[in-house]
N, C-alpha and C positions, 0 to 999 in steps of 0.2 A: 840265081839265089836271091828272090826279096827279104831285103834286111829289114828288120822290125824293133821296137824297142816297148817296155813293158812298161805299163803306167804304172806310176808308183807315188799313190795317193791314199793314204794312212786312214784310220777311223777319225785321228785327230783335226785335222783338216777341216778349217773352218764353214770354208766353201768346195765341198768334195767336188761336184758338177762341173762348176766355174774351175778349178782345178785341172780336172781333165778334160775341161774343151783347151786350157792353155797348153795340153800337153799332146792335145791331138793338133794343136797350129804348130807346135814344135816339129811332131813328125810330118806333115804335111810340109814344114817349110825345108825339111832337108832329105824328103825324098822317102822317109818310111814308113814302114805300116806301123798301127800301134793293138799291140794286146792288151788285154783284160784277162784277169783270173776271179775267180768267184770266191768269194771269200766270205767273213762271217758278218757285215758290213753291207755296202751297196749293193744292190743286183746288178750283174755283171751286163746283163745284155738291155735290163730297161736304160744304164747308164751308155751304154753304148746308140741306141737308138737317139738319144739325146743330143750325147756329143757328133755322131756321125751328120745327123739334120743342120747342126751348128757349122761343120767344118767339112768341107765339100773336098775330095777325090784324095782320103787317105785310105788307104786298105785295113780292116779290120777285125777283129778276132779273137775269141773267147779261148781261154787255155788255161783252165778247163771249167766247163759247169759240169757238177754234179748231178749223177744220172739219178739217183736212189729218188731223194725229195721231189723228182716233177715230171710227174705222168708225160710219157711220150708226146700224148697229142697237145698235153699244153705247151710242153717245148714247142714243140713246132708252131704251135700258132703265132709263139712270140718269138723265134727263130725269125718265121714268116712276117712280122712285124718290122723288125729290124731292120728286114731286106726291103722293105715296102719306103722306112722310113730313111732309107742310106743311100738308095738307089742304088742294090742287093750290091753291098761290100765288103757282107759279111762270111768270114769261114766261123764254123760255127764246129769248136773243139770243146769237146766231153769228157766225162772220164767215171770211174766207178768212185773216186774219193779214194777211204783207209776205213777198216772194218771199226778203229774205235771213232770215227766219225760219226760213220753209220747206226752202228749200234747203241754207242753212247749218247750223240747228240740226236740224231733223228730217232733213237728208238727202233729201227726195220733190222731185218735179218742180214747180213751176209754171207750168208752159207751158200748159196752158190754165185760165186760173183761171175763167172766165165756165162753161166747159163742165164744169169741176170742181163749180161750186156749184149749176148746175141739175140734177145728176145725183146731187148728196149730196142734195138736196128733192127728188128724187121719188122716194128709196128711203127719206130721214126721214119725210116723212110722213105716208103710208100707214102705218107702222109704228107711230107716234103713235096715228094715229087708229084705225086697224083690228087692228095687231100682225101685219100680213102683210104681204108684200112678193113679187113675183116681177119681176124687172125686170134688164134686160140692155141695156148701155150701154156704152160706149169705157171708162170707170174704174171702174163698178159692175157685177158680176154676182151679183144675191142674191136667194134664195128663201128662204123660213123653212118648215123644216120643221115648228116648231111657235110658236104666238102671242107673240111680245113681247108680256106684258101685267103687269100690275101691279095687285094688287087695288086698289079705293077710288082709282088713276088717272085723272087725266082729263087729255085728250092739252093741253100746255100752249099758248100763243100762241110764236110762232117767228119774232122778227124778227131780219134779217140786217143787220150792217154791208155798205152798200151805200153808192157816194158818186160813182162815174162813171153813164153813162147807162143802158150793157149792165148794170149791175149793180142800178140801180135800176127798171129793166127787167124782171128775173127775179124779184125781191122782189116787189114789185106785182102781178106774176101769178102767183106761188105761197103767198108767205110772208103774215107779219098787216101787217107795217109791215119799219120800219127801227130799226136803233138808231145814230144817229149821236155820232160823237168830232169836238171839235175843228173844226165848222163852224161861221161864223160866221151871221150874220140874212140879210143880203142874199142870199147861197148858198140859204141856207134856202128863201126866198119865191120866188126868180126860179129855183133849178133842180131839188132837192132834194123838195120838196111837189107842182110842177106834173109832174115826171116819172113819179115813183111813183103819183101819186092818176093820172093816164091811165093808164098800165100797169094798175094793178086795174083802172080803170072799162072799157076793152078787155076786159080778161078776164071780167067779170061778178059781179066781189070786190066786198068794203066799202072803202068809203074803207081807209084803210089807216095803221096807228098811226104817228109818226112820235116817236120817243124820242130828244130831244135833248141831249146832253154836252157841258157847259163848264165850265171851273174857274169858282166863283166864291168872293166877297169880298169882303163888308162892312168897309171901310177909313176911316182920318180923311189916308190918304194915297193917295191913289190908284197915282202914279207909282212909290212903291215896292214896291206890290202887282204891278205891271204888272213891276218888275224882276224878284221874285220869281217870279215867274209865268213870264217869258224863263227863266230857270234850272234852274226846275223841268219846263219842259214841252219844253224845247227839242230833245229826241230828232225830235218831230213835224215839227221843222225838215225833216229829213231823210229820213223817210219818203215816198216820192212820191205816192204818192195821200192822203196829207193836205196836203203842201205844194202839190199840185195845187188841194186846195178852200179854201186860205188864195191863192194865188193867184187862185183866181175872186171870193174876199172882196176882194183889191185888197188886204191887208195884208202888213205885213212878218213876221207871226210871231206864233205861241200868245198870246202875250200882250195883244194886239190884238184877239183876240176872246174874252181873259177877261173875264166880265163882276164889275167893281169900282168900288168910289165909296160914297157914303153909302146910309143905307139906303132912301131914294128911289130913288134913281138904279138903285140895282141891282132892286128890288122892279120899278120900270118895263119894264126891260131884259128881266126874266124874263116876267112879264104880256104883254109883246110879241111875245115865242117863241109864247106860244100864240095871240095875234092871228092870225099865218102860216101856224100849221099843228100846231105843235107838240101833242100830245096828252098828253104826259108829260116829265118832266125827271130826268136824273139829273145830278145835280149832283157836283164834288169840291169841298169845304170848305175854303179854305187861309187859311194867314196864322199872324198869332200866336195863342195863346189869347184874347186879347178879342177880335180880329178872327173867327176862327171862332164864338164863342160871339154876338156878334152877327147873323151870318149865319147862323145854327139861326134865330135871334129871328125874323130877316124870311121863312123857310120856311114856317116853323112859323105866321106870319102867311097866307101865304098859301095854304098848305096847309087853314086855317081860311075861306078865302074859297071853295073848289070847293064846289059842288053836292052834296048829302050824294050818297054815292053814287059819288062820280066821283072819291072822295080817299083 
C-alpha cells in the first residue's frame, strides 16, 4: 500500500508554487507520494509539472481533474506533459465533478454523466497510449490528424472517481482503478472493492488500484478533531453522491469517517484500509500544528513499513 499525503495549499497562500514544492520535499523526505485535487484556483497538473521538475523521485497524483471543462485530447497532451516533465510519476485521477458544478459553473449538460465518462475513456486513452484516436460517439467526434505525443512520455495510470455501481462499472473495465473521497471502511469492503475488482476481472483487467481519501489526525482529543473535521468538510454533506456513500457507511457525516484518535488508533484504522482493498492512500493532514506534525510521524512510519518497492 503506498501512502500518500494531500497538498493542502489554500488560494490564500502567498507563494502557492513555492508552497508545494515545500510540501512535495516533505513527502519525498518521509517516503510519500503527494496528491493534488483540482480545484477552483491553481491547475492541478500545470502545478504538478512544476513541482515534480523541482523535487525529484516523489510519486504523484491528480484526484481528481475534472472531465467536463477539458477535451480528452487536451488532457492528454498535458497528462503527457507532466509525464515528460516528472520523469512519468504521474497517475493521472479524474472524475465527472457534481452536476451543480457542471451545469452551474461550466454552463455544459449533465444528463448523461455514465455515457459522458465512457466516451471521454475511449477517446483518452488510445491518445495516452497510442497518440491517435478515430472515434465517433453521442458527445465525442475525434480523429487526430497527427500523434499526441510527447517525447520521453509514458502514457500515465488513469483512475476515475467512481462511487455508484454504473460508475464503478466503467472504471473496472476501462480505467487502472479508482480514486476515492470521503468513503468510509465498511463502503469500501462491502461495495466499492467487490464491484470494481468484478468489473476488471469480466473484462480481462488487473485487479484494479483502489486510492483511498480521508482527512486524517493524530489527536490527544479526538472529539474536537471530529468537530473540526464537521466544519471543514462539511460541503460533502451536501453533495449527493457522497452523501449517497456516507449514507451506505450508516454515518451521519465527514467526520465520522475521518480517521482520528492517538497514534495507534489511527496507524490501525489506516493498516485496515489496505487489509480491504486499498492499494494506496491519500491522505489530508488536519488539525493544529502538533496535531499535524504528529500525523507526518505516524506516515512516514508507515510508509517505512511497505515493501521496498511498493512505497
Amino acid at each position: 500500500m503506498i501512502i500518500g499525503m494531500h497538498a493542502a495549499v489554500g488560494p490564500d497562500v502567498g507563494d502557492p508554487i513555492g508552497a508545494l514544492v515545500a510540501e512535495a520535499e516533505t513527502a519525498r523526505s518521509r517516503g510519500l507520494a503527494l496528491w493534488m485535487a483540482q480545484m477552483f484556483d491553481l491547475d492541478a497538473l500545470t502545478a504538478l509539472a512544476v513541482v515534480g521538475r523541482a523535487v525529484p523521485d516523489v510519486p504523484l497524483g491528480t484526484a481528481v481533474v475534472p472531465t467536463y471543462p477539458r477535451h480528452p485530447a487536451a488532457l492528454a497532451a498535458q497528462a503527457l506533459t507532466v509525464q515528460a516533465a516528472t520523469g512519468n510519476r504521474l497517475t493521472l485521477g479524474i472524475g465527472l465533478s457534481h452536476r451543480i458544478v457542471v451545469e452551474d459553473f461550466f454552463g455544459l449538460s449533465y444528463a448523461k454523466p455514465v455515457r459522458h465518462l465512457r466516451e471521454y475513456l475511449e477517446v483518452l486513452l488510445p491518445l495516452l497510449a497510442t497518440g491517435r484516436v478515430d472515434y465517433r460517439g453521442e458527445e465525442y467526434r475525434v480523429a487526430t490528424f497527427a500523434p499526441v505525443r510527447v517525447a520521453g512520455a509514458r502514457p500515465p495510470a488513469v483512475l476515475v472517481a467512481a462511487l455508484g455501481t454504473q460508475m464503478l462499472g466503467v472504471a473496472g473495465r476501462m480505467a487502472d482503478g479508482t480514486a476515492l473521497w470521503m468513503v468510509g471502511p465498511r463502503t469500501i469492503e462491502s461495495h466499492i472493492v467487490p464491484t470494481i475488482t468484478k468489473a476488471a476481472a469480466d473484462a480481462g483487467r488487473p485487479t484494479p488500484r483502489v486510492c483511498v481519501g480521508l482527512p486524517v489526525s493524530v489527536t490527544a482529543d479526538p472529539a474536537a478533531a471530529r468537530e473540526r473535521a464537521a466544519r471543514m468538510f462539511s460541503i460533502y454533506n451536501e453533495l449527493p453522491s457522497y452523501r449517497a456513500m456516507l449514507d451506505k457507511e450508516g454515518v451521519g457525516g465527514p467526520a465520522d469517517v475521518a480517521v482520528v484518535g492517538d497514534e495507534e488508533t489511527v496507524a490501525a484504522a489506516l493498516r485496515r484500509l489496505g487489509d480491504i482493498g486499498a492499494t494506496e492512500l491519500n491522505l489530508p493532514v488536519f488539525g493544529t500544528d502538533e496535531e499535524r506534525a504528529r500525523t507526518l510521524e505516524v506516515l512516514t512510519a508507515l510508509a517505512a513499513e511497505q515493501p521496498r518497492g511498493d512505497a
